[in-house]
N, C-alpha and C positions, 0 to 999 in steps of 0.2 A: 376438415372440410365438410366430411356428411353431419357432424352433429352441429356446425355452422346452416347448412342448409334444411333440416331437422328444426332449428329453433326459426329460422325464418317462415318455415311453412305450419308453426304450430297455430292450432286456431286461437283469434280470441276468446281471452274471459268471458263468460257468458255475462249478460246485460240483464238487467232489469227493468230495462225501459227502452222505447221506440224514441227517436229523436227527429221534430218535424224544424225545419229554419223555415221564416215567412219571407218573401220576398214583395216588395210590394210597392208598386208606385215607380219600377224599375226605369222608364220612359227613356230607352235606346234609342238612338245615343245622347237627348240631352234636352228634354222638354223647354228649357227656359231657350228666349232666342241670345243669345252669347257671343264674343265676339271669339273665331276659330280657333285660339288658344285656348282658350278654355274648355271650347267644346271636348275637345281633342285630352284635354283633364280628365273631363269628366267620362269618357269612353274609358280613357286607361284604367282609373278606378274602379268604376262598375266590373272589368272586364277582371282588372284585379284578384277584386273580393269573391267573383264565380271560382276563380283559381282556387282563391285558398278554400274556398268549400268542399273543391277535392279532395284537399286533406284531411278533412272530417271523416274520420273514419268509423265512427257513430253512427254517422246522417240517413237515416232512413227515405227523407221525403222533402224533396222542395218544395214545397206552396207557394205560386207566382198568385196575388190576390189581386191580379188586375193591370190595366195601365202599363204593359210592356211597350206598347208602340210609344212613340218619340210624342206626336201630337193628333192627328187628325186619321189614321188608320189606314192608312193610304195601303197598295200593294209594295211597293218600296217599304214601307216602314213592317210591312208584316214579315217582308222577305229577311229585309235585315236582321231586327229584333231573334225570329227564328233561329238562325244563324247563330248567330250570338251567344243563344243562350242553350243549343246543344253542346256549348264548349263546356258546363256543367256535365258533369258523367255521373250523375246522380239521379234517381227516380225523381219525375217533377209531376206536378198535379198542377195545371191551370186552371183561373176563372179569369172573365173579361171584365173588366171597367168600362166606363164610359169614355175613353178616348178610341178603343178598340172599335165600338161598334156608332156614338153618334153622331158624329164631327163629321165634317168635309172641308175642304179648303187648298190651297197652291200656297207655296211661296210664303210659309209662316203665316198665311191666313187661318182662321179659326173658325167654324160658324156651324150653325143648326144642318146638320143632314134632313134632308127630306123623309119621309116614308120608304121610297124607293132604294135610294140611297143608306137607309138601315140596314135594309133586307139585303142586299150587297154586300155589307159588311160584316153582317151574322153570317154567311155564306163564307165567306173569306177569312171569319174569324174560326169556323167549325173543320174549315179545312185546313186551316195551320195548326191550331191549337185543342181542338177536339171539342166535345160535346159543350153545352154552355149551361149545364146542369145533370149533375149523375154524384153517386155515393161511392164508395168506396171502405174495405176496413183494414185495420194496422194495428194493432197490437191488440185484438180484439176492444177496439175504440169504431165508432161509426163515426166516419167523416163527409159531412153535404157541401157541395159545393152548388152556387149560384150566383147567376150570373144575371144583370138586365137583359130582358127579349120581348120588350114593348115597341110598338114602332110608332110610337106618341107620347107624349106626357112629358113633362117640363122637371124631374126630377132626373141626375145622375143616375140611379140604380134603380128603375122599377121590374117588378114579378109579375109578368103574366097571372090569370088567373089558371090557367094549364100548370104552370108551374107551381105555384103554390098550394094545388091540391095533391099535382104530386110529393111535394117535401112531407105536406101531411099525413099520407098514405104510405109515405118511407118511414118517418118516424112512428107512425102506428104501428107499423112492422118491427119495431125495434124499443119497444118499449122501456125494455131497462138496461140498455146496453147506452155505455155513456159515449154521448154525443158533441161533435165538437163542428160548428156551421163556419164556413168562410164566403166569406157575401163583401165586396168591393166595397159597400157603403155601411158606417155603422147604425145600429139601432138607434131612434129616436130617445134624447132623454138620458143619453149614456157622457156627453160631454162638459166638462166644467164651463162654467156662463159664469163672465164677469158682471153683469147685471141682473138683481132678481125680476123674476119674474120672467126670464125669457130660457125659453127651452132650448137647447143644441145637441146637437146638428138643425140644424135649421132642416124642414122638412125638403128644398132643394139636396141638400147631402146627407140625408139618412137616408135609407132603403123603405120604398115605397112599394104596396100600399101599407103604411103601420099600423090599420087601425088590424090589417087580416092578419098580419104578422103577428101582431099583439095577441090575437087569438090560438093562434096556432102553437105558439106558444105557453101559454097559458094550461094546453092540454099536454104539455112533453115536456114533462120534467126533468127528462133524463139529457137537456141539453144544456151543458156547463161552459159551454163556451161560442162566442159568437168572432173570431178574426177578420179584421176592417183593412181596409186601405184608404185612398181617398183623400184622405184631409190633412196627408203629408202631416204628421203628429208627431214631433222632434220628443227628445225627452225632457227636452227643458221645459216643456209646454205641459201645463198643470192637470191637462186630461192627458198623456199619457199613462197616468198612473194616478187615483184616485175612486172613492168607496163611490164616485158618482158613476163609475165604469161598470156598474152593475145595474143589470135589467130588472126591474123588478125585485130586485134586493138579491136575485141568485143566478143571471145567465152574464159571467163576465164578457162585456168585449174588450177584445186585446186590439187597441188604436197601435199601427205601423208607422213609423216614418218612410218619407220616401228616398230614392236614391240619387236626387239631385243636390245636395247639399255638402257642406264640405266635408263633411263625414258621414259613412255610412255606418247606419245602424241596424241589428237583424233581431227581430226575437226568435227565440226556440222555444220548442214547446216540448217535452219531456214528459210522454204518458208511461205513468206506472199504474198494478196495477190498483192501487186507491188512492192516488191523487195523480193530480196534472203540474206540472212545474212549468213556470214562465220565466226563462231569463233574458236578459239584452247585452249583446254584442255590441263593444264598440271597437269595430275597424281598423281607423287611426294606431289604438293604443293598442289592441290587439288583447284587450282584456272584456271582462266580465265586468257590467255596474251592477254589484251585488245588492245596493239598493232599489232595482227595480225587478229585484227577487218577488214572483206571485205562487202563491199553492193555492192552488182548489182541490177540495178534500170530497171524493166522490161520494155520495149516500151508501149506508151500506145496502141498499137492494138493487142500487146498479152493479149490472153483472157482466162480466166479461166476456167473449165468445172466443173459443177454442182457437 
């Protein structure tokens, strides 16, 4: 009996890597309007797949990248959503989307929030879900989160200019410590376009403003990865995974699916420490698509921190 309870309490093998899963586009209980059966599908599912993440016994960090509320960010949908997703007993990191903070509406109505009506909702989103932009680090990895907190402008995901001087002044701080950004909307220029000539994300779902972003970038090399939601990105979908998924020839963004669909899919991100590993979960099958295996191989003068 005690060498029975002796091997149960033995620790795990030590690790070589921090293990992040994205969660993204979650929209509790069920963004599409449906008819109650299904709705009722797609709860069990979602509610599911937080189960089995219990069991990851790995899992350092959940990354919710946005779009937890159902549609319109009501107090109902914050409360639920909430709920819901403490049934994870896993350390979580949010950022908000634009269903979170810009929407209003009753009754599966949809439509533009006001100015007023933002500001309400950033209020309500910083009091369920915490700050709407701050850093954090994990396996001596710097990790930004950001979130939209404009109370205008016609794109999904725009950056205050308060905020985007602070991202600069954090990554200044952190110069060769390798950087990984989760921002709801991805980069401009990062999505395969079935016609030439036309750019995607279309400047509506990329993250605004691009041209400061573009700059900001440009000076912090040490960021290798940029985590999207947003554009509900299945795998079968030819920017999930393609050499266009790369900013500028070197800052990958990892496009999510979201979790209204009949299958859910998860990436993980696996920081060791000289590269990053990207793999995808598929749900259903309870397996690994080894073909949407990603490594990014860190510079050698990005450095780690204790």
């Amino acid at each position: 009996m005690f060498a029975s309870l002796f091997a149960k309490n033995q620790a795990q093998p030590q690790r070589n890597y921090s293990r992040l899963v994205i969660i993204s586009d979650f929209h509790y209980p069920c963004k599409n309007l449906v008819p109650p059966k299904e709705r009722l599908m797609r709860m069990a599912a979602k509610e599911r797949v937080l189960q089995e993440m219990n069991d990851w016994r790995d899992l350092d960090l959940a990354v919710f990248t946005g779009d937890m509320v159902q549609r319109n960010g009501d107090a109902a949908e914050y409360r639920l959503v909430r709920l819901v997703v403490n049934g994870l007993k896993k350390r979580k990191a949010f950022i908000a989307g634009n269903h979170e903070l810009l929407y209003t509406g009753h009754h599966g109505e949809l439509r533009p929030g006001s100015c007023t009506e933002r500001i309400i909702h950033f209020a309500r989103y910083t009091k369920t879900f915490g700050p709407l932009y701050y850093a954090k680090e994990q396996a001596g990895y710097l990790l930004v989160f950001l979130s939209p907190d404009t109370v205008t402008g016609g794109a999904a995901v725009e950056l205050s200019h308060q905020q985007l001087a602070w991202l600069d002044q954090t990554l200044a701080a952190h110069r060769q410590q390798p950087t990984i950004i989760f921002c709801h909307a991805p980069l401009e220029q990062t999505a395969v376009s079935s016609r030439p000539g036309i750019s995607l994300p279309s400047p509506r779902n990329s993250v605004q403003p691009a041209a400061d972003i573009r700059t900001i970038l440009a000076r912090h090399h040490q960021v290798r990865l940029w985590v999207s939601g947003h554009t509900h990105t299945m795998p079968s979908d030819a920017t999930f995974m393609d050499d266009a998924n790369y900013y500028e020839g070197r800052v990958l963004n990892v496009y999510n699916s979201d979790w209204d669909e009949d299958t859910i899919y998860t990436n993980s991100l696996y920081l060791y420490e000289d590269h990053i590993l990207v793999r995808t979960y598929d749900h259903s099958q309870g397996t690994w698509i080894p073909a949407f295996d990603r490594t990014v191989v860190l510079p050698e003068w990005c450095c780690l921190t204790a």
